[in-house]
N, C-alpha and C positions, 0 to 999 in steps of 0.2 A: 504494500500500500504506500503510493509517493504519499509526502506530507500534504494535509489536509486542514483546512478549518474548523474550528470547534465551535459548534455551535450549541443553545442551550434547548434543551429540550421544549419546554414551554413554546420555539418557534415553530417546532414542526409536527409539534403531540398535541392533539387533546386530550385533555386529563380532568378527569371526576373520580368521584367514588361514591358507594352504594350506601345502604341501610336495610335496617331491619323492620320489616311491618312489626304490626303491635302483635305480638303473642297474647294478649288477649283476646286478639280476631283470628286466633289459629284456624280457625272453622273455617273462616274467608278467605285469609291469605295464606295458607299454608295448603290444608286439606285438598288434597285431589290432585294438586298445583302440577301443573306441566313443566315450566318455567326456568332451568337449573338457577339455583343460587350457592354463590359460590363465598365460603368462609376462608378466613387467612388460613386457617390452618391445613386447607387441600392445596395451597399452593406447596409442591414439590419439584420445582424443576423441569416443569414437563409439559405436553400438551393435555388441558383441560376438559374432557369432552360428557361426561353426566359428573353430578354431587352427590351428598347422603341427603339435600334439602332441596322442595322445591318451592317456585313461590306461584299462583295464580294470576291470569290476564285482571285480576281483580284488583289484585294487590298493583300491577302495576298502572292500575287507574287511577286508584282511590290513597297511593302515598309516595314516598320519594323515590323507593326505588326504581332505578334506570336500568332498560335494555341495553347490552353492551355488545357489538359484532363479533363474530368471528376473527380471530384475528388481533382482536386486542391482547395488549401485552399487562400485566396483571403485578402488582407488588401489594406485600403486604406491610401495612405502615404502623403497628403495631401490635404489641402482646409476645407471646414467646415466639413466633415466628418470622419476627421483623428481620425488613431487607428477603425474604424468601420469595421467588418468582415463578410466575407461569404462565402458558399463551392459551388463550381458550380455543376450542375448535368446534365451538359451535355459540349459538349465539346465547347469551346467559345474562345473569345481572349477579349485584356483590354483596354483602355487607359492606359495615363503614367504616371495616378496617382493611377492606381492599382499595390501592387508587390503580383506576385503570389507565391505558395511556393509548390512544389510538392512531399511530403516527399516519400523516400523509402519504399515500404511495406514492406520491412522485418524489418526494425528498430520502425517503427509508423505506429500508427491510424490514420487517419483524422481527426477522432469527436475528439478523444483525444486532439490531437494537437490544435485546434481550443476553447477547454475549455481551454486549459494551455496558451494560448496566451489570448482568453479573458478574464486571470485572471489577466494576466501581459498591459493591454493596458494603465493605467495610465503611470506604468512604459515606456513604448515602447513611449509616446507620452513623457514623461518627458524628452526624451534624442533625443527628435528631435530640430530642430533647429528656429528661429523663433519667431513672435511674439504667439496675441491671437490663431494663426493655426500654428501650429509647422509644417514642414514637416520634414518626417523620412524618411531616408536612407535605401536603401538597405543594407546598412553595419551594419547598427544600428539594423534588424532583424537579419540578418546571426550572429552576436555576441550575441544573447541573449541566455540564459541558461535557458534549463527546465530540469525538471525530467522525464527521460526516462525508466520506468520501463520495462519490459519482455513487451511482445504485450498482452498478455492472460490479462494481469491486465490494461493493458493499457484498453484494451475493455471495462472492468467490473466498470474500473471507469466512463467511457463515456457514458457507460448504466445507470448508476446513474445518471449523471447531466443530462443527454438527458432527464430521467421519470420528473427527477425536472423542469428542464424547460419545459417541457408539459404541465406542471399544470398552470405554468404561463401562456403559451400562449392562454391555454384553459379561463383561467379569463378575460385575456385581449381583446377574439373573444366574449364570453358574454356580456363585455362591449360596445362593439362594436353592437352588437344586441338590447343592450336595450338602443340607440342610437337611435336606424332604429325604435323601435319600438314607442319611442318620435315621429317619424316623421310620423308614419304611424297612429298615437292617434290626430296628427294634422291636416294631409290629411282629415282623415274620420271625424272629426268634421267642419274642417273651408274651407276644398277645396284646390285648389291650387292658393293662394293669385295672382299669376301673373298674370291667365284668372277671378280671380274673378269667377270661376266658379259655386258659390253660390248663387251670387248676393247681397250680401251684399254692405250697403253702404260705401262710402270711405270718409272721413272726416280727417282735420288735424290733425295732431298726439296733437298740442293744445288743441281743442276740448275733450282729455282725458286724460290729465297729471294735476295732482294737483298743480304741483310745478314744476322749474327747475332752477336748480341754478349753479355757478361754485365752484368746490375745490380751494385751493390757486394756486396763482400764483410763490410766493416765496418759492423755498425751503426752508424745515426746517432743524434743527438738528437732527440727527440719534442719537441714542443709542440703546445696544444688549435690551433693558429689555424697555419696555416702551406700547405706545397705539398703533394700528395697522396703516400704515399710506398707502395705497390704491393707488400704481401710474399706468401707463398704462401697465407696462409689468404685472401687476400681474392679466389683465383682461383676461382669458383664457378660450374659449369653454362656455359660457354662466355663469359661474361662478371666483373664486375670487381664483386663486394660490398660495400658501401660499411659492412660488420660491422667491427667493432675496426679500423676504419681510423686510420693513424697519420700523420701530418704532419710536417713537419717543415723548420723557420725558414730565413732567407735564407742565413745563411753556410753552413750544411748542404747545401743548392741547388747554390750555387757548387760545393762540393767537389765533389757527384755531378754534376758536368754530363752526364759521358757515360754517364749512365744514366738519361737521360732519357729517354720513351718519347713517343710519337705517335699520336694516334687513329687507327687501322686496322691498328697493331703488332700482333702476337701476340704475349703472354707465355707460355713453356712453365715449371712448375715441373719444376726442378731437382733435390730432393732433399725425401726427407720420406716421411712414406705417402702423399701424395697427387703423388707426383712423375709427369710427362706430363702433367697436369691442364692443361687450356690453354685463356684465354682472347682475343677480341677486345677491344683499348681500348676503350670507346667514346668520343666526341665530348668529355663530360666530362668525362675524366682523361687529358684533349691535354697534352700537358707536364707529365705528373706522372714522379716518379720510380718506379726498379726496383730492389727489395731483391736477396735472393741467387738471381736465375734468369736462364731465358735470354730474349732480347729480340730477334723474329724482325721482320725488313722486308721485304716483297713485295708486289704490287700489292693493292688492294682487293679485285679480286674472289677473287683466287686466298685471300687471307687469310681472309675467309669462307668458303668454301670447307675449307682445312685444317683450319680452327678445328672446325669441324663433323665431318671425318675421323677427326682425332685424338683427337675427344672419346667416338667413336664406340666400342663394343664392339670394331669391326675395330682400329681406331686402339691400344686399350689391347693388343691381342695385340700387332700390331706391334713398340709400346714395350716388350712384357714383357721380349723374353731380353736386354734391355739393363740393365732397370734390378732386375734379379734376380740379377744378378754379383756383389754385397756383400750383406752383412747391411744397412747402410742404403743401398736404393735408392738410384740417381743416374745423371744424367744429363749429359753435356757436349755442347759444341760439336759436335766432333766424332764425336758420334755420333750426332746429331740431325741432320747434313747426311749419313748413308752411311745414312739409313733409306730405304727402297723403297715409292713408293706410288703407286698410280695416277695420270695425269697427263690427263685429259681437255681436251678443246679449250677454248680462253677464250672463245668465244661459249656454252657452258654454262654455266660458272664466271659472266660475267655474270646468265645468267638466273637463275641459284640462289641469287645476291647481291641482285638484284631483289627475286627472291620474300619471300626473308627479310628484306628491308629491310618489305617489307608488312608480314607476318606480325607484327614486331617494334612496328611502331606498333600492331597490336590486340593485343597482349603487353600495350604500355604504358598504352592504357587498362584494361584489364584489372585491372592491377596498381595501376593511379590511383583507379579502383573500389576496388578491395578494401583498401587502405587508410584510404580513406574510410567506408568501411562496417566495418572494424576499429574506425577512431573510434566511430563510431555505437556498437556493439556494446558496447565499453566503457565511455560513457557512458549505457547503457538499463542494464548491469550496475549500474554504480556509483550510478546511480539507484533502482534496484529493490531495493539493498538497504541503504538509508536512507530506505525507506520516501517514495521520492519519486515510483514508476512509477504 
């Protein structure tokens, strides 16, 4: 892309945003509705085409809400989803935390504009207003400047990031696949744990844990360079997150010795909204420490195995009437060892530890991909619009 003029969007966009009919007219404006209405929180990146909500030719008689084309380019301007985008493909209307933007076809692209915005969205949320969820102004997009080259280049660039993000999405629908196929290696060996439809015996979860113990209960001291130190948000998807991981120096170690944990442990959270959440160590964080939860020890295969149970739909019933006793969730020792669950033979537990040792290396190419091609992605971005693609 030779160099170009920046122009602001407010020249060559029009921009609105939607509303909610009155929920006490759900009757009228809701019920039967044809209409899609679209909430911040379906904007994912992607082309838009039905909702979970719709609104009626009624509602949009009788209140603010506005028809928006096909076509239009979608952000959301506050709540937990702020700065998130997406192009509708079909014609719909918003809430009033959507602003839409319907650029002119003779000046813009769509894809175009939607990569130049989602290269600017830190920017666009940095100048909104607000605490941890900023919201942004309508005003705040209509002033912002991108590079508007001729439309023909404009295309050429959006063809490019559109093949790059493909590949991404293509890695992350595999992931997603050998997800389902975890589940489907579990089905066909152990059944579906709810009906017991195996027949398998159901025995305490005591009855097969070696060990269970607690992490500490006092925080430690952080530092950037240090031992890995294991709290609940970094418990995610049956495995251990390496997001806001927190460390933490030698003499901090020493204190927590016996909350040291071991590649093939289970960590169960203990307390919080995500409390039962459970993952396996892995290999990695061998000797790292454990904040405030529980710290479970049992053979390999059987640990995979639970890790997978508990993570499960069935697993979370299991857990509920325990950790639904307080207003904050929780979980102990002792109630973690008097839970009841399926106990099938250890030459299964083997094979399902196998499988998913497979499955987990084409996970991790997968993910070794699509990291890689994240770079990629951000550096065709960051090139294309410095006039460099």
């Amino acid at each position: 892309m030779s160099s170009c003029q920046l122009v602001r969007i407010g020249e060559f966009c029009t921009i609105g945003s939607g509303s909610t009919p009155s929920r006490e007219k759900a009757e009228r404006y809701f019920r039967h509705g044809r209409i899609p209405w679209v909430k911040s929180g379906e904007l994912r990146e992607t082309v838009i085409v039905d909702t979970e909500e719709h609104v009626t030719e009624v509602a949009l008689e009788e209140t603010s809400v506005k028809l928006i084309p096909a076509g239009a380019l979608l952000l959301a301007m506050y709540g937990a989803t702020v700065g998130r985008l997406g192009i509708l493909g079909v014609e719909a209307t918003t809430n009033q935390a959507v602003c839409h933007l319907i650029p002119d076809p003779k000046s813009a692209d769509v894809r175009y504009l939607f990569h130049a915005l989602q290269a600017r969205v830190e920017q666009i949320v940095a100048r909104g207003v607000g605490g941890a969820q900023p919201n942004i102004s309508q005003g705040v997009v209509k002033d912002l400047l991108v590079p508007l080259p001729v439309l023909a280049e404009q295309r050429r660039i959006a063809a490019i990031l559109d093949k790059a993000d493909e590949l991404r999405a293509k890695r992350r629908a595999a992931l997603i696949q050998l997800d389902k196929l975890t589940e489907s290696l579990f089905v066909d060996l152990f059944g579906d744990p709810a009906m017991n439809s195996k027949g398998w015996p159901v025995q305490p979860f005591e009855s097969e844990i070696t060990s269970v113990r607690y992490g500490t209960g006092s925080p430690p001291e952080y530092v950037s360079e240090g031992h890995p130190f294991i709290r609940a948000t970094n418990v995610k998807a049956g495995t251990i997150s390496p997001k806001d991981l927190k460390r933490v120096p030698q003499s901090e170690a020493e204190r927590l010795e016996k909350c040291k944990i071991r590649s093939g442990d289970l960590i169960i959270v203990r307390s919080g909204v995500n409390t039962g959440d459970c993952a396996l160590i892995p290999p990695e964080y061998d000797k790292a420490y454990a904040a405030f939860d529980l710290v479970v020890q049992l053979p390999f295969s059987s640990a995979v195995f639970y890790n997978f149970l508990i993570n499960s739909q069935y697993g979370k019933r299991v857990l509920a009437p325990l950790t639904r006793r307080a207003a904050q969730p929780h979980l102990n020792a002792e109630q973690l060892k008097s839970l009841q669950f399926i106990s099938p033979p250890k030459r299964l537990r083997e094979r399902f530890a196998d499988g998913v040792a497979v499955i987990e290396k084409m996970k991790l190419k997968h993910r070794l991909s699509l990291t890689e091609l994240g770079r990629l992605f951000l550096s065709l971005q960051h090139r294309a619009f410095r006039g460099e693609l």
